[in-house]
C-alpha positions as protocol buffer text, in pm:
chain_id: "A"
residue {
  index: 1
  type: UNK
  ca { x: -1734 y: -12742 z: 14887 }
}
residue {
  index: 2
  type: UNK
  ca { x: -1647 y: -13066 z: 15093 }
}
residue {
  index: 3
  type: UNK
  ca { x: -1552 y: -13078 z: 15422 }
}
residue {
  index: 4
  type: UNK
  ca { x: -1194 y: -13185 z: 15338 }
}
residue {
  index: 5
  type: UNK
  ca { x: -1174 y: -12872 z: 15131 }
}
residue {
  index: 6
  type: UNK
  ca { x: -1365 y: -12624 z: 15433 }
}
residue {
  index: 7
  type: UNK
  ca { x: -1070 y: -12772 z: 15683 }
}
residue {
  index: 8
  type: UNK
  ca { x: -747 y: -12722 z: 15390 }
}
residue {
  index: 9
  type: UNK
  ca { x: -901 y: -12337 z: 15369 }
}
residue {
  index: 10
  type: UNK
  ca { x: -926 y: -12339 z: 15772 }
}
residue {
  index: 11
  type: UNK
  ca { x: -597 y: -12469 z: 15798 }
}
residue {
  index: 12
  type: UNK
  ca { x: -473 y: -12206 z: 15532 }
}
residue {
  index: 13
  type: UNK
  ca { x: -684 y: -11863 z: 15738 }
}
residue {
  index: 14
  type: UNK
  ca { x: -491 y: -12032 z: 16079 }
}
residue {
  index: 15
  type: UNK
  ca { x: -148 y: -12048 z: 15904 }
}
residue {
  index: 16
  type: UNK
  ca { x: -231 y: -11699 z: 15779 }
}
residue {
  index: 17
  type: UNK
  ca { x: -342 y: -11546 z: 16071 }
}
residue {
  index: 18
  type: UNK
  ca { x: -12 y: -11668 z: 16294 }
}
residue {
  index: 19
  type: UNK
  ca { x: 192 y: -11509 z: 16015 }
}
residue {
  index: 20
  type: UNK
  ca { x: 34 y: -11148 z: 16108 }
}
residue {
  index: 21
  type: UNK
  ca { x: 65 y: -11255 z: 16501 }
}
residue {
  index: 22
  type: UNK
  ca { x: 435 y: -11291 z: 16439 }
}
residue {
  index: 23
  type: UNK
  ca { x: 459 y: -10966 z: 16206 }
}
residue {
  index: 24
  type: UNK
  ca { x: 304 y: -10789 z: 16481 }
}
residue {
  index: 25
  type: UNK
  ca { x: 497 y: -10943 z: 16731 }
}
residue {
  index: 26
  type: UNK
  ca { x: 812 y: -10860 z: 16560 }
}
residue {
  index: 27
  type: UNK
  ca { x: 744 y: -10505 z: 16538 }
}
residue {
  index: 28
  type: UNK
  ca { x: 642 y: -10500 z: 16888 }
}
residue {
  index: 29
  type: UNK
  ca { x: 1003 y: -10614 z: 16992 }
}
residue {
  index: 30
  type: UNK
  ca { x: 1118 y: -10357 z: 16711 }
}
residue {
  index: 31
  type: UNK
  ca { x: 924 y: -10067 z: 16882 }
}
residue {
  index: 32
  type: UNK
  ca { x: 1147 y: -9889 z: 17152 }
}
residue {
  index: 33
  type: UNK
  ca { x: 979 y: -9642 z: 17390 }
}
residue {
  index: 34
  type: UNK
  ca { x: 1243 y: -9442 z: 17630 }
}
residue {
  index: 35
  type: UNK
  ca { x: 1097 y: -9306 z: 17919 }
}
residue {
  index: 36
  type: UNK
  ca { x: 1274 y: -9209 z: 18243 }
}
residue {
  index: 37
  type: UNK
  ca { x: 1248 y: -9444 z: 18554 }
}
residue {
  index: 38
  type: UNK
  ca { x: 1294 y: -9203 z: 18793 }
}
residue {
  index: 39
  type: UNK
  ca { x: 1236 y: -8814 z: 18737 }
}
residue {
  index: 40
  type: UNK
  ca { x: 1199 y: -8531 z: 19009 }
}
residue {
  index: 41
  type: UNK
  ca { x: 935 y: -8278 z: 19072 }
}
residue {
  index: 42
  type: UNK
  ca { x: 987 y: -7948 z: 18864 }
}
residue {
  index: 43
  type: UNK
  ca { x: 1162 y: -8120 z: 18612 }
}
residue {
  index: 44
  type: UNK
  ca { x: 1158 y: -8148 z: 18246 }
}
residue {
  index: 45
  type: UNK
  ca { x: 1141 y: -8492 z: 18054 }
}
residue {
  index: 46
  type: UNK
  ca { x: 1121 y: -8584 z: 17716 }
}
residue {
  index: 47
  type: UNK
  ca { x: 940 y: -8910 z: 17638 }
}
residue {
  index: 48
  type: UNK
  ca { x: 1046 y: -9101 z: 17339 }
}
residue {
  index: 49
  type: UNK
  ca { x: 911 y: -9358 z: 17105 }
}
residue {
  index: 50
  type: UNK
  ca { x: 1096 y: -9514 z: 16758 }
}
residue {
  index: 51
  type: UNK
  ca { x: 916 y: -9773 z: 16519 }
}
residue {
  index: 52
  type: UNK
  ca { x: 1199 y: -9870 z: 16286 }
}
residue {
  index: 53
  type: UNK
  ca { x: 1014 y: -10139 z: 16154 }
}
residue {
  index: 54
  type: UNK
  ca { x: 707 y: -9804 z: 15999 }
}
residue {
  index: 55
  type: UNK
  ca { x: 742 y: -9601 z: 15718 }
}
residue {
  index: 56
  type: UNK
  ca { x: 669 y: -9269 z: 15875 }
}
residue {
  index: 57
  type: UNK
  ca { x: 456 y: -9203 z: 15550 }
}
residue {
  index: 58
  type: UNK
  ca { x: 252 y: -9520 z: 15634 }
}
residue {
  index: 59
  type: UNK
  ca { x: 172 y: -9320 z: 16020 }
}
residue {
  index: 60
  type: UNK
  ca { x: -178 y: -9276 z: 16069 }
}
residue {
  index: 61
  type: UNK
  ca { x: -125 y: -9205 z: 16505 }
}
residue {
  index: 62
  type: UNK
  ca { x: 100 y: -9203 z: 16741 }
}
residue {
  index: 63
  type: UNK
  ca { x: -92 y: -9161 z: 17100 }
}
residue {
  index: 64
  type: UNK
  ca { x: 25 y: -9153 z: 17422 }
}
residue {
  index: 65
  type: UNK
  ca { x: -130 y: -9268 z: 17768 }
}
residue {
  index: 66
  type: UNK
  ca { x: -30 y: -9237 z: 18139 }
}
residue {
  index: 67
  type: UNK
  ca { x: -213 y: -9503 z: 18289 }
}
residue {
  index: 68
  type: UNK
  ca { x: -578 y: -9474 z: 18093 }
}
residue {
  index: 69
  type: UNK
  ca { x: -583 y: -9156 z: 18010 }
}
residue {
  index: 70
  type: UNK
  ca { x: -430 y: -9011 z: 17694 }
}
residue {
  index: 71
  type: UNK
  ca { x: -242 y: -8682 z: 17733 }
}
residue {
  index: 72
  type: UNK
  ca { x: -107 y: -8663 z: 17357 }
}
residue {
  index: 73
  type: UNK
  ca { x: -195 y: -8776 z: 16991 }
}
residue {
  index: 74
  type: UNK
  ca { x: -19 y: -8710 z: 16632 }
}
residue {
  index: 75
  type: UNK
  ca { x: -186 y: -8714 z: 16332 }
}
residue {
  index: 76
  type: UNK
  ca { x: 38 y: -8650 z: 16079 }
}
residue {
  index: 77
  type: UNK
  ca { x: -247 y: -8607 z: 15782 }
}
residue {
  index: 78
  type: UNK
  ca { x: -459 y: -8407 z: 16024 }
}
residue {
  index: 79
  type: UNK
  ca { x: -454 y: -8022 z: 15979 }
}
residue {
  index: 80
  type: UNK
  ca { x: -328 y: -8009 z: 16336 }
}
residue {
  index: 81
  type: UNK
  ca { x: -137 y: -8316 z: 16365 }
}
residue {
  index: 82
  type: UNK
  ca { x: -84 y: -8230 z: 16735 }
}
residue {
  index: 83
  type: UNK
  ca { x: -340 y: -8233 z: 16993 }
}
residue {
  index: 84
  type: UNK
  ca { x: -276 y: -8247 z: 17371 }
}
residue {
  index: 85
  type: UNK
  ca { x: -555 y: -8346 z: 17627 }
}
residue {
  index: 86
  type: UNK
  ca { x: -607 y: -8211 z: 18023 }
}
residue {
  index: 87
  type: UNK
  ca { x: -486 y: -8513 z: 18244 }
}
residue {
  index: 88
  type: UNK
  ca { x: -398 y: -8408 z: 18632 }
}
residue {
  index: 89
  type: UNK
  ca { x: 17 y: -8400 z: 18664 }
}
residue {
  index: 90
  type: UNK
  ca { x: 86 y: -8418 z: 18267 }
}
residue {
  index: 91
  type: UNK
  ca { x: 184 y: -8084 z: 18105 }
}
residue {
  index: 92
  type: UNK
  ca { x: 233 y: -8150 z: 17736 }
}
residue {
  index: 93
  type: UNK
  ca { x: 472 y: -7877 z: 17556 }
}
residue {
  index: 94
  type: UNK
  ca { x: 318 y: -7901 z: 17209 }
}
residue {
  index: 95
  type: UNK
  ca { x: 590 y: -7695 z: 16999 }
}
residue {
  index: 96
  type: UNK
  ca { x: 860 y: -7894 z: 17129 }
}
residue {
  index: 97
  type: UNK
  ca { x: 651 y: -8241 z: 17082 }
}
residue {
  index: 98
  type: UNK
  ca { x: 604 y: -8454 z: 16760 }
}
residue {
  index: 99
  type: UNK
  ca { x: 558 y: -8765 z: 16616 }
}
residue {
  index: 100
  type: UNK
  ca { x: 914 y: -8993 z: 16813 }
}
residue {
  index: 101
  type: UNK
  ca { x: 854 y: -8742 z: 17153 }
}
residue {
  index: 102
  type: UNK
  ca { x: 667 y: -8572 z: 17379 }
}
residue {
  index: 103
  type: UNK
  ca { x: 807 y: -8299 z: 17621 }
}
residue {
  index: 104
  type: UNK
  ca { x: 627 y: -8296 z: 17974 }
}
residue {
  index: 105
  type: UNK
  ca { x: 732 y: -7971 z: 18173 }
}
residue {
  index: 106
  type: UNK
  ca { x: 710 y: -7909 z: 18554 }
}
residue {
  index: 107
  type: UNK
  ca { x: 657 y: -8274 z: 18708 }
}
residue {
  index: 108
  type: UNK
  ca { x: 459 y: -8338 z: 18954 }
}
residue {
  index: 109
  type: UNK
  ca { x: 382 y: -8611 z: 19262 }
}
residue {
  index: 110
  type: UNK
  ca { x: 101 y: -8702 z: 19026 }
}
residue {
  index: 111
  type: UNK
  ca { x: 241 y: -8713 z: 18715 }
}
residue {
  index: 112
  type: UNK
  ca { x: 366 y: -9062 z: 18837 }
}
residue {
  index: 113
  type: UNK
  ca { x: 200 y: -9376 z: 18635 }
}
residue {
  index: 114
  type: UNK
  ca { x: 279 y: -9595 z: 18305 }
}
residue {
  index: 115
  type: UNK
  ca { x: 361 y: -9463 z: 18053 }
}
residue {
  index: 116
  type: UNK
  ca { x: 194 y: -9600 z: 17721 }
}
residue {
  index: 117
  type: UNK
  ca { x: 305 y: -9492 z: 17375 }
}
residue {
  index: 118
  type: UNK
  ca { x: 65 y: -9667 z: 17078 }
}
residue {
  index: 119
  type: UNK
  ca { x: 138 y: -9637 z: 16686 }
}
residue {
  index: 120
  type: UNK
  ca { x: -97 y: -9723 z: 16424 }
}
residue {
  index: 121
  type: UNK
  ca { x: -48 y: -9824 z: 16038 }
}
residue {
  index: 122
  type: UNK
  ca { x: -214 y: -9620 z: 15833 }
}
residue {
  index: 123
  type: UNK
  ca { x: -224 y: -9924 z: 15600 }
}
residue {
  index: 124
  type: UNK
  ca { x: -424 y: -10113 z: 15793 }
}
residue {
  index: 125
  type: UNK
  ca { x: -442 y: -9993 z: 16090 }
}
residue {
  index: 126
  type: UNK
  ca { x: -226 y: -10254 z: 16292 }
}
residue {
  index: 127
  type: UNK
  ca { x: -165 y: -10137 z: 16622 }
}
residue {
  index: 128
  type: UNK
  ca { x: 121 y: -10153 z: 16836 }
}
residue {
  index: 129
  type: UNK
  ca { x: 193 y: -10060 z: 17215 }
}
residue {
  index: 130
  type: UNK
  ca { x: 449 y: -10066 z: 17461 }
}
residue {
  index: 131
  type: UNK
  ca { x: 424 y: -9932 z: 17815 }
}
residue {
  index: 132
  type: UNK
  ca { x: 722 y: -9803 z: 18055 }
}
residue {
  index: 133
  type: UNK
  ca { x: 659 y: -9675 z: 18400 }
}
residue {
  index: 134
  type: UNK
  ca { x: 805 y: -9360 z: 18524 }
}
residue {
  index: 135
  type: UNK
  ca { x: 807 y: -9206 z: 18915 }
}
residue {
  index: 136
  type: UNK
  ca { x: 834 y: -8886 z: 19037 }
}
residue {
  index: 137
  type: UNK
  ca { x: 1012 y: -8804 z: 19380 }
}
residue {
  index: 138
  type: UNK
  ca { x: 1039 y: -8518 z: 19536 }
}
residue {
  index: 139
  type: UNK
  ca { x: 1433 y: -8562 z: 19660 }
}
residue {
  index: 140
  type: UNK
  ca { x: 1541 y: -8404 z: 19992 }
}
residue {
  index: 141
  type: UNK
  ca { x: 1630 y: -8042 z: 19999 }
}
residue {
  index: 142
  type: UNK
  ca { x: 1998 y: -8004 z: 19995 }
}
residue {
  index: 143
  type: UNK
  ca { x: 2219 y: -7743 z: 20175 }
}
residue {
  index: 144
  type: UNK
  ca { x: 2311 y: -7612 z: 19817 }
}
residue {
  index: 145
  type: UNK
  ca { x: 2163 y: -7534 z: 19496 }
}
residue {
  index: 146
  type: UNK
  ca { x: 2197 y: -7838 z: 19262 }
}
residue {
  index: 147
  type: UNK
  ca { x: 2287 y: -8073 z: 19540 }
}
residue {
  index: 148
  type: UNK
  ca { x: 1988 y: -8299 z: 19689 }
}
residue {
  index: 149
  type: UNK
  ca { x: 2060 y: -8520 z: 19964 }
}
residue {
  index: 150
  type: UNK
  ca { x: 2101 y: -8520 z: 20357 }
}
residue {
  index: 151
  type: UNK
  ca { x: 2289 y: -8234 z: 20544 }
}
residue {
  index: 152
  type: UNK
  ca { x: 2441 y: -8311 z: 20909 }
}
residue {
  index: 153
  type: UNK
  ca { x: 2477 y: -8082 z: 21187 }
}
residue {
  index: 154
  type: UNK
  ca { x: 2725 y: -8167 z: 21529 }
}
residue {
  index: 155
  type: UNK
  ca { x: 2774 y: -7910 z: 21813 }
}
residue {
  index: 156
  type: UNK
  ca { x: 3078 y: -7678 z: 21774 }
}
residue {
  index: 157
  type: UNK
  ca { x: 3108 y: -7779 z: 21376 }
}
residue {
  index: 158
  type: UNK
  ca { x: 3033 y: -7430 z: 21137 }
}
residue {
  index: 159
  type: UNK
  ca { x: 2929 y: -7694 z: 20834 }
}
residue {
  index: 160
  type: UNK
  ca { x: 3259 y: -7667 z: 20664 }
}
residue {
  index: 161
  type: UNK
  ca { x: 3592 y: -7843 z: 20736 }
}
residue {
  index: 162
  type: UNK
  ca { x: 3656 y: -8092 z: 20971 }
}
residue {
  index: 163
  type: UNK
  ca { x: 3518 y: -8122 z: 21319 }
}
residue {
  index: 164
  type: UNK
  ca { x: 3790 y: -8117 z: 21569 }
}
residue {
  index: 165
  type: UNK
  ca { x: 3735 y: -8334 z: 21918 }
}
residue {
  index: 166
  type: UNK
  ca { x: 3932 y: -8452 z: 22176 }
}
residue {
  index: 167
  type: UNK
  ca { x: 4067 y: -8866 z: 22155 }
}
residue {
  index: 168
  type: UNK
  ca { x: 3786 y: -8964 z: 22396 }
}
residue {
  index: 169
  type: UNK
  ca { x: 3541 y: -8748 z: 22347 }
}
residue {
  index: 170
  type: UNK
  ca { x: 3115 y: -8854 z: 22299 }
}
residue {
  index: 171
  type: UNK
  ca { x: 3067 y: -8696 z: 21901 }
}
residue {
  index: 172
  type: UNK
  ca { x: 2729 y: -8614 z: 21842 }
}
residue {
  index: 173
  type: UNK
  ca { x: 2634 y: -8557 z: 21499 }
}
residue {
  index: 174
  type: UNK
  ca { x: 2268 y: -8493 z: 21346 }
}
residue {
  index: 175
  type: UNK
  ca { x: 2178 y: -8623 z: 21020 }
}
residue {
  index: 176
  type: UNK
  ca { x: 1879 y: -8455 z: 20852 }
}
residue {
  index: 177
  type: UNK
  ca { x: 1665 y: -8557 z: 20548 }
}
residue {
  index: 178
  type: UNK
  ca { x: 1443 y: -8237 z: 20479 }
}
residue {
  index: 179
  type: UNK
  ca { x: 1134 y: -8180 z: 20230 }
}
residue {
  index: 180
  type: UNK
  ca { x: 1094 y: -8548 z: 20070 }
}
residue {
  index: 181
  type: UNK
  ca { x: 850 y: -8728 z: 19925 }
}
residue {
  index: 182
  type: UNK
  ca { x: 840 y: -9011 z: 19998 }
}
residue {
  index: 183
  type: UNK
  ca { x: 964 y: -9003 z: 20321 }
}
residue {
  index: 184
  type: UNK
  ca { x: 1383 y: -9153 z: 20315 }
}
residue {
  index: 185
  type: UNK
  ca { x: 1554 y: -9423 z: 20493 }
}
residue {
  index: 186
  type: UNK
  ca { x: 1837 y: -9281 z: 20655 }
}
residue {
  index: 187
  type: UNK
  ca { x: 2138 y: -9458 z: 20744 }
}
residue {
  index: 188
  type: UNK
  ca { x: 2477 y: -9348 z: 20966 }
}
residue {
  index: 189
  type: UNK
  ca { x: 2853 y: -9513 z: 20856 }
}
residue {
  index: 190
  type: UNK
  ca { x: 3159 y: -9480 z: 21069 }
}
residue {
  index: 191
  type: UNK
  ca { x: 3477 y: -9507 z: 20841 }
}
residue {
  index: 192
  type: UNK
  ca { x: 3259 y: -9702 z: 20574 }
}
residue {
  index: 193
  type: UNK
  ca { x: 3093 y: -9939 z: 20841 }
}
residue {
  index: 194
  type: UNK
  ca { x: 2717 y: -9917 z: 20894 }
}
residue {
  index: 195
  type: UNK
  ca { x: 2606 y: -9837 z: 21239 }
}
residue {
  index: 196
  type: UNK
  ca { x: 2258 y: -10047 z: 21325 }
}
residue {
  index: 197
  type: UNK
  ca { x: 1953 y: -9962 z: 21485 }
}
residue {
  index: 198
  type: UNK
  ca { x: 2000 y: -10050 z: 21817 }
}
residue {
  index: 199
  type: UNK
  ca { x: 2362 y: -9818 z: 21815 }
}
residue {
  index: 200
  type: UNK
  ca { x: 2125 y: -9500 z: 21769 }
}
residue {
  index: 201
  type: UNK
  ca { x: 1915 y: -9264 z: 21897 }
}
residue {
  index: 202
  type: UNK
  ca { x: 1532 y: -9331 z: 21748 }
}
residue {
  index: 203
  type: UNK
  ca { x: 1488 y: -9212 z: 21425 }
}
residue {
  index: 204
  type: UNK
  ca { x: 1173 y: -8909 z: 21377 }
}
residue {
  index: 205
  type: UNK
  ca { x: 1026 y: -8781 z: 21054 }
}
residue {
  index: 206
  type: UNK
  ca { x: 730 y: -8570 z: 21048 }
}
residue {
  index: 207
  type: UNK
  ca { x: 476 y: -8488 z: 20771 }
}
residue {
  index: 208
  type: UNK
  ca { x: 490 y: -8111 z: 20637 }
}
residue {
  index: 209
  type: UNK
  ca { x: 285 y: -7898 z: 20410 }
}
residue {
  index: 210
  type: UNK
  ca { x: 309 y: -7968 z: 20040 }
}
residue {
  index: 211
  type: UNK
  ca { x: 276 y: -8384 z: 20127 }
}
residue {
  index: 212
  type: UNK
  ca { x: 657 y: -8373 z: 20198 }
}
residue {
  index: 213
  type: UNK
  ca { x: 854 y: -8506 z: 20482 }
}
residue {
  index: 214
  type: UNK
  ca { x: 1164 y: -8452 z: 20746 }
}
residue {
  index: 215
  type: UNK
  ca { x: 1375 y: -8722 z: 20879 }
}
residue {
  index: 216
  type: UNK
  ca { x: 1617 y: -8686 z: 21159 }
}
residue {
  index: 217
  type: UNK
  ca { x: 1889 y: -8936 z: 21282 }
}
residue {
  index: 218
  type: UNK
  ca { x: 2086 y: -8873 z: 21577 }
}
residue {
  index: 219
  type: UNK
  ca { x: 2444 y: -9056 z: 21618 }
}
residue {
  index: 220
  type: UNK
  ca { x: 2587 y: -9078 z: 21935 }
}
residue {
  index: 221
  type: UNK
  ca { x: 2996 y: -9217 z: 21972 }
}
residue {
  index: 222
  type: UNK
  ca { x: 3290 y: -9238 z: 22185 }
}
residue {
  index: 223
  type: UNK
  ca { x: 3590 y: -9116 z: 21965 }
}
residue {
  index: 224
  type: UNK
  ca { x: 3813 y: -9391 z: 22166 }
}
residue {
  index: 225
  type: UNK
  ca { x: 3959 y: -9592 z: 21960 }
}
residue {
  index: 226
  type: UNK
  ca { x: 3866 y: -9544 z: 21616 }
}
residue {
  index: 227
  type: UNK
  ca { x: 4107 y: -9273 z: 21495 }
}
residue {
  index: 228
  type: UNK
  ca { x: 4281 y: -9406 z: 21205 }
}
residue {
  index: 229
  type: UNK
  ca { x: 4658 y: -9327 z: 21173 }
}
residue {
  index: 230
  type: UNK
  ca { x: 4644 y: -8984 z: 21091 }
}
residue {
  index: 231
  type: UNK
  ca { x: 4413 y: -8897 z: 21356 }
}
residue {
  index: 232
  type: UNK
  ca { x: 4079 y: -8890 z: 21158 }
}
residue {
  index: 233
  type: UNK
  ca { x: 3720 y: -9069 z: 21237 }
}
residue {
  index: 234
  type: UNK
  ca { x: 3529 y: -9051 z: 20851 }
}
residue {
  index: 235
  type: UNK
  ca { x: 3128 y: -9009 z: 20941 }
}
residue {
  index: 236
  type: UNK
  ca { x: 2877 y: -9076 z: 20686 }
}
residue {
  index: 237
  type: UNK
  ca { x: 2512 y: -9033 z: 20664 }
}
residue {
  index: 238
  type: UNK
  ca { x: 2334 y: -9172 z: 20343 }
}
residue {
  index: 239
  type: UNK
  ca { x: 1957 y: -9108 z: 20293 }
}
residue {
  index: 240
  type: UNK
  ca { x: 1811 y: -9416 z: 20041 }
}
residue {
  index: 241
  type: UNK
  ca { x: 1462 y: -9384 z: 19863 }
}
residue {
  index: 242
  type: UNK
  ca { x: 1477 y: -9783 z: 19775 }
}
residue {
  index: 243
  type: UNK
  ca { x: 1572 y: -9830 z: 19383 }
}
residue {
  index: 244
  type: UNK
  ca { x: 1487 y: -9467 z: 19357 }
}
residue {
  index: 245
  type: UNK
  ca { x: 1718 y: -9228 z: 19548 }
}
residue {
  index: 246
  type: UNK
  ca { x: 2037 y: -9214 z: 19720 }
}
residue {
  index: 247
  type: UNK
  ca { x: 2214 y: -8908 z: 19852 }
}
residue {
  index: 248
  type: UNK
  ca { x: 2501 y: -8900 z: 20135 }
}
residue {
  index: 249
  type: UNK
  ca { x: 2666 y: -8616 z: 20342 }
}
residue {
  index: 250
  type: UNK
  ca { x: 3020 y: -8648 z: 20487 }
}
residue {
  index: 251
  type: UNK
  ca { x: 3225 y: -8514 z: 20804 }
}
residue {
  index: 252
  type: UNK
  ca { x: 3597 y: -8548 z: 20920 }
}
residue {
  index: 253
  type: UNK
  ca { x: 3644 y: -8525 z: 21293 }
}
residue {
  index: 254
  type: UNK
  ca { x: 3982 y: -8434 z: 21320 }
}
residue {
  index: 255
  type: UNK
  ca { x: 4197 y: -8535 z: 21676 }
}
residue {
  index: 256
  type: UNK
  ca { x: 4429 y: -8194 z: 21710 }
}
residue {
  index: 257
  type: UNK
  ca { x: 4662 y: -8383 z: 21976 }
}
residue {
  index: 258
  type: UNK
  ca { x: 4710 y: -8713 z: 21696 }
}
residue {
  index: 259
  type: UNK
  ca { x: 4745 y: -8523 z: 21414 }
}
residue {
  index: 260
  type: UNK
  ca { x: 4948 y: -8210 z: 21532 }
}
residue {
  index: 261
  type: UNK
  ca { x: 5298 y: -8456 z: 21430 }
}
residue {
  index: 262
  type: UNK
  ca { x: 5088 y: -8473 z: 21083 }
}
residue {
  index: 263
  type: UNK
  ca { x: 5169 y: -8180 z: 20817 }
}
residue {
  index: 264
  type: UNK
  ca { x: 4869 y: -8062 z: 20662 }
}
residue {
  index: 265
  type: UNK
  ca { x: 4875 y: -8087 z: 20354 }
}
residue {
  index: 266
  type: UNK
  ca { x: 4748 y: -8447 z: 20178 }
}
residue {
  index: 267
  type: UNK
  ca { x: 4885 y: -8601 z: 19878 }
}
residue {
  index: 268
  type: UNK
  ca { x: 4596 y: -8690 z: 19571 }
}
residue {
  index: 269
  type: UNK
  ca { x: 4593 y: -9021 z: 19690 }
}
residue {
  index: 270
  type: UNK
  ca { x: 4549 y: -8955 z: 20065 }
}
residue {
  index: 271
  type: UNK
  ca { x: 4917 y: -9027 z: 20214 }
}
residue {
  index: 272
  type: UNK
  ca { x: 5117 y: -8736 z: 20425 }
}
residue {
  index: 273
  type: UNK
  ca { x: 5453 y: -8615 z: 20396 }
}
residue {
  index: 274
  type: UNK
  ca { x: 5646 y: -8704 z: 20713 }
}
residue {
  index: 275
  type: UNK
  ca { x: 5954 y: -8482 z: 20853 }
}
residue {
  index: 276
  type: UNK
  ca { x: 6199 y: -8758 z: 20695 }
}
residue {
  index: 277
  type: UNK
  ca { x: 6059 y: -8687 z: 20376 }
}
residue {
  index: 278
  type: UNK
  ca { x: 6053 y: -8332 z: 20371 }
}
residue {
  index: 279
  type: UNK
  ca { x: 6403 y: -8308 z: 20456 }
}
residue {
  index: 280
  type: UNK
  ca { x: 6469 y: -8538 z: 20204 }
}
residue {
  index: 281
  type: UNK
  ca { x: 6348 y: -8331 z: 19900 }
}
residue {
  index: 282
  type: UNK
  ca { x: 6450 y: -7991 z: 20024 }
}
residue {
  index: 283
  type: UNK
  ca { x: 6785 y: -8191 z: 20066 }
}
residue {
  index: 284
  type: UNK
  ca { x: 6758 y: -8243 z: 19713 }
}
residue {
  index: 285
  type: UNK
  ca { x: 6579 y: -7919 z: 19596 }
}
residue {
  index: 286
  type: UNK
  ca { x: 6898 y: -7743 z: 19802 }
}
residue {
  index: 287
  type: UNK
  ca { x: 7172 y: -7946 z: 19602 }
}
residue {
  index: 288
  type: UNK
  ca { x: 7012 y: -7912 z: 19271 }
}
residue {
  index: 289
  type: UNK
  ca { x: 7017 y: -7520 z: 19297 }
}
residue {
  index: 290
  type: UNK
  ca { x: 7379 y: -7568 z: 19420 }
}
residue {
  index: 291
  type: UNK
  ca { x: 7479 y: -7718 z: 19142 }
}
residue {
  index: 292
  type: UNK
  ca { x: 7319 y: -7474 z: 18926 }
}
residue {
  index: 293
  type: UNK
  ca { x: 7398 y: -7182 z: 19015 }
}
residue {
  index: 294
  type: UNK
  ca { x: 7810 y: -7300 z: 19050 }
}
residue {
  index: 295
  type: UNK
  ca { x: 7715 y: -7372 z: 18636 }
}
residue {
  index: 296
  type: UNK
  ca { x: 7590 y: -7054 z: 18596 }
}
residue {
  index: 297
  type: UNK
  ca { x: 7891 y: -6910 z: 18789 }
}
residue {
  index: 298
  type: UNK
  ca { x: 8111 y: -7129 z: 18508 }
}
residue {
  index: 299
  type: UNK
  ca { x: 7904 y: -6940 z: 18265 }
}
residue {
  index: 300
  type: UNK
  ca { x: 7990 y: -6638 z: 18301 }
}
């Protein structure tokens, strides 16, 4: 063989070998792993992971990692195509797992990490990956089941209603962040503007048992000049785990002496009835039944 003819067949194996790089690459891009960005502790997730671009008949594995260590494999020509392996903060449910996903019950802090899923041809034993990260918070304790988030607490309010103060009175209202992990960022808003640093008392958190944490923020106002028209101040307190958690708690504190020319009840939209108006439809309300009852009268 010359050496024109060794570089032709050189040239050929490159061309040949960039073909497969792009196959692979193109399945790559085809392969779609869903995995949950953010997940809580005690929860149940289901990690997922297609490969339109396989047969499922030409399978040989489908394995999963978090981080290096792999927690689940399926071999679909094994006798036991499913196989689960001990890895701190992973707890594989094997009936409800196959080849496209694997259940993972009762999260953990730990069971943070990437989150790898690989598939290999059985033809020839190409393999593809494709990694997705997941975290695990522990959210802050809410007052109610189902509901995580901050709570607040003020002097003379029973956690229900609105807060009712006098036009100048100081407010005091406690915001409180309990049982998180991490730790929040919490954050007080006065009807929907952000109160900074230097406007509050110092914010505390403390570290618990369990590696979980309680913030506190303390808010401290004159109610002077910041009813709105219908004698309400709209607090806010908002508790932000950054690009993982947000939670907020509301409270209405109510000025009896504004509001007592107010009716109480609200419109969908927000608005009040005045006195003008109220007269207005019983006025009509009055000489609609008139009317009907003198045709009625007609009637019989």
């Amino acid at each position: 063989m010359t050496v024109m003819e060794i570089d032709v067949w050189t040239h050929v194996l490159l061309l040949a070998l960039g073909a497969a790089h792009l196959a692979c690459a193109t399945n790559i891009t085809a392969m779609e792993v869903r995995v949950p960005r953010v997940a809580y502790v005690g929860e149940d997730v289901e990690l997922e992971c297609f490969f339109p671009l396989l047969d499922p008949v030409d399978l040989y594995s489908v394995r999963w990692w978090r981080d290096n260590d792999q927690f689940y494999q399926f071999i679909p020509k094994s006798p036991e195509p499913k196989h689960k392996f001990d890895v701190r903060g992973i707890n594989v449910d094997k009936p409800s797992s196959s080849e496209f996903k694997v259940t993972l019950r009762y999260l953990t802090l730990s069971s943070s990490g990437a989150f790898t899923c690989e598939i290999i041809s059985d033809e020839n034993f190409e393999t593809f990956r494709k990694a997705v990260n997941m975290t695990v918070i522990d959210p802050p304790d809410g007052s109610v089941d189902g509901y995580f988030g901050p709570v607040i607490e003020a002097p003379g309010w029973i956690g229900m209603g609105p807060l009712e103060v006098a036009g100048d009175q100081t407010v005091e209202a406690l915001c409180i962040s309990k049982r998180s992990n991490p730790p929040v960022t919490l954050s007080w808003y006065i009807n929907g503007t952000k109160i900074f640093k230097d406007e509050l008392q110092s914010e505390t958190y403390h570290h618990e048992d369990e590696d979980v944490y309680t913030s506190k923020l303390l808010l401290v106002f004159s109610a002077e000049g910041l009813w709105d028209s219908q004698g309400r101040i709209l607090l806010q307190c908002s508790a932000d785990i950054p690009n993982l958690f947000h939670g907020s708690a509301v409270l209405e504190v109510h000025n009896p002496e504004l509001r007592k020319t107010q009716l109480s009840g609200f419109l969908s939209g927000g608005s009040t009835f005045s006195s003008s108006r109220v007269l207005d439809i019983f006025s009509t309300i009055f000489s609609a039944n008139f009317w009907l009852i003198l045709l009625n009268l007609g009637n019989i």
